[in-house]
C-alpha positions in Angstrom: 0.4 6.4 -25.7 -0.5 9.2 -23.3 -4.0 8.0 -22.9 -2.0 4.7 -21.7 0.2 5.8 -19.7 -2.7 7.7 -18.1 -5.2 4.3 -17.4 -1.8 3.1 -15.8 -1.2 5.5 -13.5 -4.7 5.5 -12.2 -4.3 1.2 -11.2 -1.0 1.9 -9.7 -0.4 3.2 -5.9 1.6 5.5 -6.1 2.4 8.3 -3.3 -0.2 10.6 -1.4 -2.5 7.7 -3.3 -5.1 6.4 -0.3 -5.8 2.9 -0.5 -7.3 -0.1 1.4 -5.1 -3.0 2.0 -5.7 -6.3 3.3 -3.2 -7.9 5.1 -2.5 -11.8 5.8 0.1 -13.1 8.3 1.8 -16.2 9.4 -0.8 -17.3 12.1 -3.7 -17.0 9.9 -5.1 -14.1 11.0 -6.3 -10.7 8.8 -6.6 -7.0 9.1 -7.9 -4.7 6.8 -7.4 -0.9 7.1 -6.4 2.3 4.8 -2.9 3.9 4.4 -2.0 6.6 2.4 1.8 6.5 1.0 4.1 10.0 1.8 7.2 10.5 0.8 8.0 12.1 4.4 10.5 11.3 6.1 8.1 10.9 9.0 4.1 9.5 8.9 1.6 11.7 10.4 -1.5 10.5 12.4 -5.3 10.5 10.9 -7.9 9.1 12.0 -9.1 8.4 8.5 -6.1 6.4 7.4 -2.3 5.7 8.5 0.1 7.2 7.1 3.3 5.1 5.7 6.1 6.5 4.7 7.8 5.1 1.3 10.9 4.0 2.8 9.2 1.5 5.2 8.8 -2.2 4.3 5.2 -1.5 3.3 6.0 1.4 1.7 8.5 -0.4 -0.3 6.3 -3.1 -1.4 2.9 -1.5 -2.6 4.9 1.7 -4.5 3.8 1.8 -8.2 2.1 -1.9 -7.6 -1.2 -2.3 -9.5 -4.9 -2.0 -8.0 -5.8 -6.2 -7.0 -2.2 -7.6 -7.0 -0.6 -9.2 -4.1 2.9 -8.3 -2.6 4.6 -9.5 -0.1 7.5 -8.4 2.6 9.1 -9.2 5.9 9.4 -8.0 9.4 11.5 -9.1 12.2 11.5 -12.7 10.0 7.9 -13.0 9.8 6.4 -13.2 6.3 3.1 -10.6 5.5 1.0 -10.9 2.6 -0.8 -8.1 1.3 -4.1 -7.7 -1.1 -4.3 -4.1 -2.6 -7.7 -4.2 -2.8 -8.7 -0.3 -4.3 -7.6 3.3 -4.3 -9.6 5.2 -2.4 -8.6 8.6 -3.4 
């Protein structure tokens, strides 16, 4: 069961995780970028990744979400689909 619970928790994002995400929005268009999840109240800038903050919509929507699944959430009534395509570190 520990071994489990281990192979789990290395396909989920969880925070401080860094991972590439591919987003797909309303007009058809796609971005692809890397975001590491904090649980600060505030993201800091990196040039490596951006920094999202588990309390935002994102943030909400990829936390403990497995590697290759597909979430989805809202901002300011527009609909965003996201691909969690692989950790990163």
């Amino acid at each position: 069961m520990y071994y489990n619970n281990r192979l789990q928790a290395s396909t989920q994002f969880n925070i401080n995780d860094i991972i590439e995400l591919k987003f797909k929005y309303e007009d058809g268009s796609i971005d692809i970028d890397k975001f590491k999840l904090t649980g600060n109240w505030k993201s800091k800038d990196c040039d490596y990744y951006q920094e999202i903050t588990l309390n935002s919509p994102l943030g909400k929507a990829i936390y403990m979400k497995e590697l290759k699944s597909k979430v989805e959430y809202t901002v300011n009534d527009k609909l965003i689909v996201v691909d969690i395509l692989k950790k990163i570190m």
